[in-house]
C-alpha positions in Angstrom: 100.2 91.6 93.1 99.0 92.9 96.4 95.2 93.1 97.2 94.0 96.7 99.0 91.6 95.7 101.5 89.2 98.5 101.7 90.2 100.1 98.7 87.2 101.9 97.6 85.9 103.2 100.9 88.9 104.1 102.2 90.2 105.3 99.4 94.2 104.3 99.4 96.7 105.3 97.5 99.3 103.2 96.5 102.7 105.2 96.1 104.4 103.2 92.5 104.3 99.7 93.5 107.3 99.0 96.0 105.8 100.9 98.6 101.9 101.7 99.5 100.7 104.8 101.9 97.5 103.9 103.5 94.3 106.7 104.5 94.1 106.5 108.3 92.0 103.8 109.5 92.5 101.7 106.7 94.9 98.6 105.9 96.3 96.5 103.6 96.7 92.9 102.8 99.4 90.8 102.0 103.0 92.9 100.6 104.7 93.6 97.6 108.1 91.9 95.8 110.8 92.5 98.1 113.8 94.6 96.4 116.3 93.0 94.9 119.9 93.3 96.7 122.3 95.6 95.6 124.2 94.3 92.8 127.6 94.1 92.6 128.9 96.1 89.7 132.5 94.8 88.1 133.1 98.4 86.7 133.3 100.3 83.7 132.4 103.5 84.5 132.3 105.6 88.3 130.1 108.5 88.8 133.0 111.8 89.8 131.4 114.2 91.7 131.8 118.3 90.0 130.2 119.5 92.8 127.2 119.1 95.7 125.3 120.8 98.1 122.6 120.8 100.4 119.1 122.2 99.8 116.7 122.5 102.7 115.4 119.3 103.8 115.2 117.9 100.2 111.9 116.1 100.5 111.3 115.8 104.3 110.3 112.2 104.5 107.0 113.1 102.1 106.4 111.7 98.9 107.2 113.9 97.0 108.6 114.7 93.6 110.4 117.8 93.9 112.3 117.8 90.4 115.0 120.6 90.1 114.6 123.2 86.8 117.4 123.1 84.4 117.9 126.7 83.0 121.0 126.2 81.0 123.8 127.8 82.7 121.6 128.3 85.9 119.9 125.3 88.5 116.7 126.2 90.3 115.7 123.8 93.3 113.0 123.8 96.1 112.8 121.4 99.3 109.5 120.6 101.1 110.4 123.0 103.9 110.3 126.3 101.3 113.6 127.1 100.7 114.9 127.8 96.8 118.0 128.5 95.6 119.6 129.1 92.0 122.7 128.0 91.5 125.3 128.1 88.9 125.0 125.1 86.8 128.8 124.7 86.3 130.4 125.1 89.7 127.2 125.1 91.9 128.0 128.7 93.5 125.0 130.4 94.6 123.6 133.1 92.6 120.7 133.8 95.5 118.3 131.8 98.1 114.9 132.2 99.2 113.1 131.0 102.1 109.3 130.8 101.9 107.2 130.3 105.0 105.8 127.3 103.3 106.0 123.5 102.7 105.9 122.8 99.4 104.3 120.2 97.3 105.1 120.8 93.9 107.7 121.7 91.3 110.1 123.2 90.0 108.3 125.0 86.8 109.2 127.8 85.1 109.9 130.0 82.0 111.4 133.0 80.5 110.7 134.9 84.1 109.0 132.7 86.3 109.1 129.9 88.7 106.3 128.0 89.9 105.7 126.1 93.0 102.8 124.8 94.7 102.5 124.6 98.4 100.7 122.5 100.9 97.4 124.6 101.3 97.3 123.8 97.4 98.0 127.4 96.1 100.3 128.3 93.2 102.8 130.6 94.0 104.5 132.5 91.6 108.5 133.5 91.8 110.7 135.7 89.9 113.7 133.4 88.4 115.9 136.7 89.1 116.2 136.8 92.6 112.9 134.4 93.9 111.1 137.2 95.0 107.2 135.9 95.0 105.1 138.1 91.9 101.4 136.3 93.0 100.0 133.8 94.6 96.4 132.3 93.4 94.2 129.1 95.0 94.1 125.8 93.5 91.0 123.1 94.5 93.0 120.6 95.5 96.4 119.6 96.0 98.9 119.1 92.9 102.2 116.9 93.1 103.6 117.3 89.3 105.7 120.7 88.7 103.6 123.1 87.1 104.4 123.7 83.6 104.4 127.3 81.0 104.5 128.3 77.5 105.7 131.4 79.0 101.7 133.1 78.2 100.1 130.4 80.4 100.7 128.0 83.2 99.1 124.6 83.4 98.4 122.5 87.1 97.2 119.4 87.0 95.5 118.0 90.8 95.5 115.0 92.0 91.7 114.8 91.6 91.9 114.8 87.7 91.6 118.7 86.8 93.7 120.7 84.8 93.8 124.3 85.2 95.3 127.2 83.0 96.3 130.8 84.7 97.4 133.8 83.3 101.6 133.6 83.8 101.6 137.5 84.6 98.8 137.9 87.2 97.7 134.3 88.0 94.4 134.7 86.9 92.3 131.6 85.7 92.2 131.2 82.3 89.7 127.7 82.2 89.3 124.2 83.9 89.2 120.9 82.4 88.0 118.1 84.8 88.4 114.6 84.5 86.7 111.5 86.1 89.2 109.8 89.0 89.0 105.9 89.9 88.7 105.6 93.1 92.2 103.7 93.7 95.5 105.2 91.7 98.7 106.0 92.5 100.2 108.6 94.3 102.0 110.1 91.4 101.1 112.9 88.7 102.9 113.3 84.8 103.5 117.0 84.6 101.4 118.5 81.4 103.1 119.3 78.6 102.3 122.6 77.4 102.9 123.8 73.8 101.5 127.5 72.5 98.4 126.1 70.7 97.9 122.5 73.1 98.3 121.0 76.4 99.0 117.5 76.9 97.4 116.2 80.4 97.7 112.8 81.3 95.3 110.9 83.7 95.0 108.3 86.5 92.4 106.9 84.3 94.3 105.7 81.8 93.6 108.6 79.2 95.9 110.8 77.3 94.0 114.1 76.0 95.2 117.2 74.2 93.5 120.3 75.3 93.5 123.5 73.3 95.6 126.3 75.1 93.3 128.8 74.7 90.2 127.5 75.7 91.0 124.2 77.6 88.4 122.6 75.0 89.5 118.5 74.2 90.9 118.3 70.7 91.6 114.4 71.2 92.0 111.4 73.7 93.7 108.1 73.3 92.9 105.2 75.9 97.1 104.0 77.3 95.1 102.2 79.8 91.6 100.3 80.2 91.0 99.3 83.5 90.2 95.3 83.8 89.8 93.1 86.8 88.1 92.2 89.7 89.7 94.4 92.7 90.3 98.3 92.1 94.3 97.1 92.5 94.2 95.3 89.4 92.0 98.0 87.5 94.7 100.7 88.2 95.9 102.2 84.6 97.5 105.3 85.8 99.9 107.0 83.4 102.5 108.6 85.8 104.9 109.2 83.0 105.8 112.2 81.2 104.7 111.5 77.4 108.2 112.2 75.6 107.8 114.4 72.1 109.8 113.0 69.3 109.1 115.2 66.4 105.1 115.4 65.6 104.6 112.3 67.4 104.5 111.2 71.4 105.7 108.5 72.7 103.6 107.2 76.0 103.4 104.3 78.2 101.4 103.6 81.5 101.6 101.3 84.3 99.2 98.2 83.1 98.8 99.5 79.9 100.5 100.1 76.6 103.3 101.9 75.1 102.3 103.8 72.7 103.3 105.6 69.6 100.8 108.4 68.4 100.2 111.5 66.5 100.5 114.8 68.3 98.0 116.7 66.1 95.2 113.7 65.9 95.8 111.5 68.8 96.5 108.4 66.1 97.7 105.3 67.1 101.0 104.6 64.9 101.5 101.6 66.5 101.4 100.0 70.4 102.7 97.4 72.6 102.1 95.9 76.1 103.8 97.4 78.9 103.4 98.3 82.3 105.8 101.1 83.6 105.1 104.7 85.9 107.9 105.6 84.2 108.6 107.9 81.2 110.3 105.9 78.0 114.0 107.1 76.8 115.2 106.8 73.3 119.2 107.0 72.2 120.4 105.3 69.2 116.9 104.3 67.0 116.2 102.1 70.4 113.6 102.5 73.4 114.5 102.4 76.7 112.5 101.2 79.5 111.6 101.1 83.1 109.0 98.5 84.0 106.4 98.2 87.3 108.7 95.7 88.7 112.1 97.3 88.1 113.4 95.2 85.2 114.8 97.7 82.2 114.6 96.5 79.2 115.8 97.6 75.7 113.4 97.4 72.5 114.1 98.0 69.3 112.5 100.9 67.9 111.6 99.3 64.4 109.5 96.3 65.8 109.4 96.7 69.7 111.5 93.7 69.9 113.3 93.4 73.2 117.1 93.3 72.7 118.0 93.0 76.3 116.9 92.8 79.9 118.1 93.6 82.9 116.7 92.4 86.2 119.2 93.1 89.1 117.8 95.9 89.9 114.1 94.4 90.7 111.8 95.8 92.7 114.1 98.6 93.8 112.1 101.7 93.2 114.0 102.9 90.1 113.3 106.3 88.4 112.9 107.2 85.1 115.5 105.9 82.8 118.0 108.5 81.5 120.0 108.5 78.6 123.9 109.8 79.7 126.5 109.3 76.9 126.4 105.9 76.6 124.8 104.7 79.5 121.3 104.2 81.2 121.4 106.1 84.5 118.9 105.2 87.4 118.3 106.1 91.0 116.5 103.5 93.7 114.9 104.0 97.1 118.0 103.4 98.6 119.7 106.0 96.9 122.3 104.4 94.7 122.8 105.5 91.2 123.2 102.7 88.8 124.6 103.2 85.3 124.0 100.6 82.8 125.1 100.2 78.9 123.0 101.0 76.3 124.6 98.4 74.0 123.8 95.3 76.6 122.3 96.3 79.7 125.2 95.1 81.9 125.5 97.3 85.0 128.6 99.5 84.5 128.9 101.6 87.3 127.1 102.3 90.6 127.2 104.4 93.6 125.6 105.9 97.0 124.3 109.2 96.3 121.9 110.1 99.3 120.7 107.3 101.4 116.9 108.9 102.2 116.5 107.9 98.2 116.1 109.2 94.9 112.5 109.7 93.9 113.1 112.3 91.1 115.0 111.6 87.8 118.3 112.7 86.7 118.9 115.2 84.4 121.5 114.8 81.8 123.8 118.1 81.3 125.7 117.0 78.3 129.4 115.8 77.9 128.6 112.9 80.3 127.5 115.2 83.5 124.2 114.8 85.3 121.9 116.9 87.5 121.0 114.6 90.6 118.5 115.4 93.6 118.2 113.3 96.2 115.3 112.9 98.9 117.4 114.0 101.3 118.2 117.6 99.8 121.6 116.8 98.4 121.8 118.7 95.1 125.4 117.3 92.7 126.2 117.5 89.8 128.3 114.0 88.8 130.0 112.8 85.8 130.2 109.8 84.3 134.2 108.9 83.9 135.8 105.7 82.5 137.1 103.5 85.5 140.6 103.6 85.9 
């Protein structure tokens, strides 16, 4: 690991840990891994595109995590430099485009009639999913990286200084605040609340998961993912960056120098935990868990014990995103931009190609009979397919 010189005064962010941004005036020390090659894939599967197209200036350079809305039959998708289309998810056509005058930081969200966004000057803005026109606009107090999420009653941001914030969906009104305590180091990269009709799950850069109650924003219960430990504020980082994933009345949760973790929605219970490090939210197919870890290794675990049944660690160091579970196959994007697609049942890579070469920074989305939703930092929107070899 790295050592941030000037970590606490300066205050630098380190963005996942294959690449570090740095405050002005400030500097590092020493660097991280370096990437893994490409691999050379033997075959097994290709990735046939359905159909592409180009949205705005995806990401503009900016890290950023500009994840597209999956609506079912319709896509909705937003580049840095405001523009938002909806598409038809099965041919891509455009159903209408908007162009707002300005740069966004955050989303896609949205519900039964609404989109939300969140722009530079850290204000929510509020679109209507039938032809993007904007319905309000309300001030945040800082800025917000992870989509904003709704139960279709409320909407939920979480900032990048630890608060969570509930607003009325039809006017944008505040409903209440919850504010947590920041390290001063943690990565530049926010899970997205989950949002249920009676509790809102916000995770934290200080290692804490901690359910809130809808209505009032009061804590109902906190687990610990992550404690921090160490001398230097790099080695005390336990930000969880990852999406907890809902399986039945429990949630699955894992942070980066922390745990994975198995607990109970309703009480916060510990049903059982591992060691892991990952910014990555876990996958599950086939009574198996599926992982991501810090240095870009996946690994499969059994779901009964947590025994690992495979590893696979061509792919190290390379940025991946989240995990994805596509038929029968892991997909994952790098900072390169190459999709990789790997087998559940061994972890051999099975297919790979060059989707956007500015990277992929957001996770695919799976669509069902083998096609997946893919956004590249670049802008290019696609949907692919995951097709036997020939």
């Amino acid at each position: 690991m790295p050592v941030l010189s000037k970590a606490l005064r300066c205050g630098l962010l380190a963005a996942g840990v294959g690449a570090l941004l740095a405050a002005a005036g400030c500097s590092t020390t020493d660097t991280f891994e370096q990437p893994a090659p490409v691999p050379e894939v033997s075959g097994g599967v290709e990735f046939d595109e359905v159909w592409d197209m180009s949205v705005g200036d995806g990401h503009d350079g900016s890290l950023l995590y500009l994840g597209p809305l999956n609506a079912g039959d319709t896509l909705y998708a937003a580049s840095a430099d405001g523009d938002v289309v909806a598409v038809k998810t099965d041919n891509g056509s455009l159903v209408w485009e908007r162009e707002l005058d300005d740069r966004i930081f955050a989303g896609v969200g949205g519900d039964a009639g609404h989109l939300y966004l969140v722009n530079r000057k850290a204000e929510l803005i509020a679109l209507s999913r039938d032809d993007g026109k904007e319905l309000w606009r309300t001030a945040l107090p800082t800025e917000v990286l992870a989509a904003p999420q709704s139960n279709g009653s409320l909407v939920v941001v979480q900032t990048t200084d630890g608060r969570v914030l509930s607003f009325d969906t039809a006017k944008g009104e505040r409903q209440w605040q919850y504010e947590s305590t920041n390290p001063a180091l943690s990565l530049r990269a926010a899970a997205a609340p989950l949002v249920g009709g009676d509790v809102v799950i916000a995770s934290f850069a200080n290692g804490k998961l901690i359910a809130l109650a809808a209505d009032s924003g009061q804590p109902i219960w906190q687990y610990d993912v992550g404690e921090p430990s160490g001398r230097t504020e790099l080695e005390r980082l336990v930000d969880i960056t990852g999406q907890p994933l809902v399986l039945d009345r429990a949630l699955m949760v894992v942070g980066y120098q922390g745990k994975l973790a198995l607990i109970d929605i309703q009480t916060g219970r510990e049903v059982w935990s591992t060691k892991a490090s990952s910014l990555y939210s876990p996958s599950v197919a086939d009574g198996n868990i599926f992982l991501s870890l810090a240095n870009g290794d996946l690994v499969s675990l059994q779901g009964s014990d947590r025994q690992e049944l495979w590893r696979q660690d061509k792919l190290a160091w390379r940025q991946l995103t989240q995990p994805v579970v596509v038929g029968d196959h892991l997909v994952v994007g790098d900072f390169e931009g190459y999709l990789y697609a790997v087998s559940l049942k061994d972890g051999s890579l099975q297919g790979e190609t060059e989707f956007d070469d500015e990277g992929i920074r957001v996770p695919v989305q799976p669509l069902g009979d083998g096609k997946l939703l893919v956004y590249g930092n670049g802008g290019r929107l696609a949907v692919l397919k995951l097709q036997p070899s020939e």
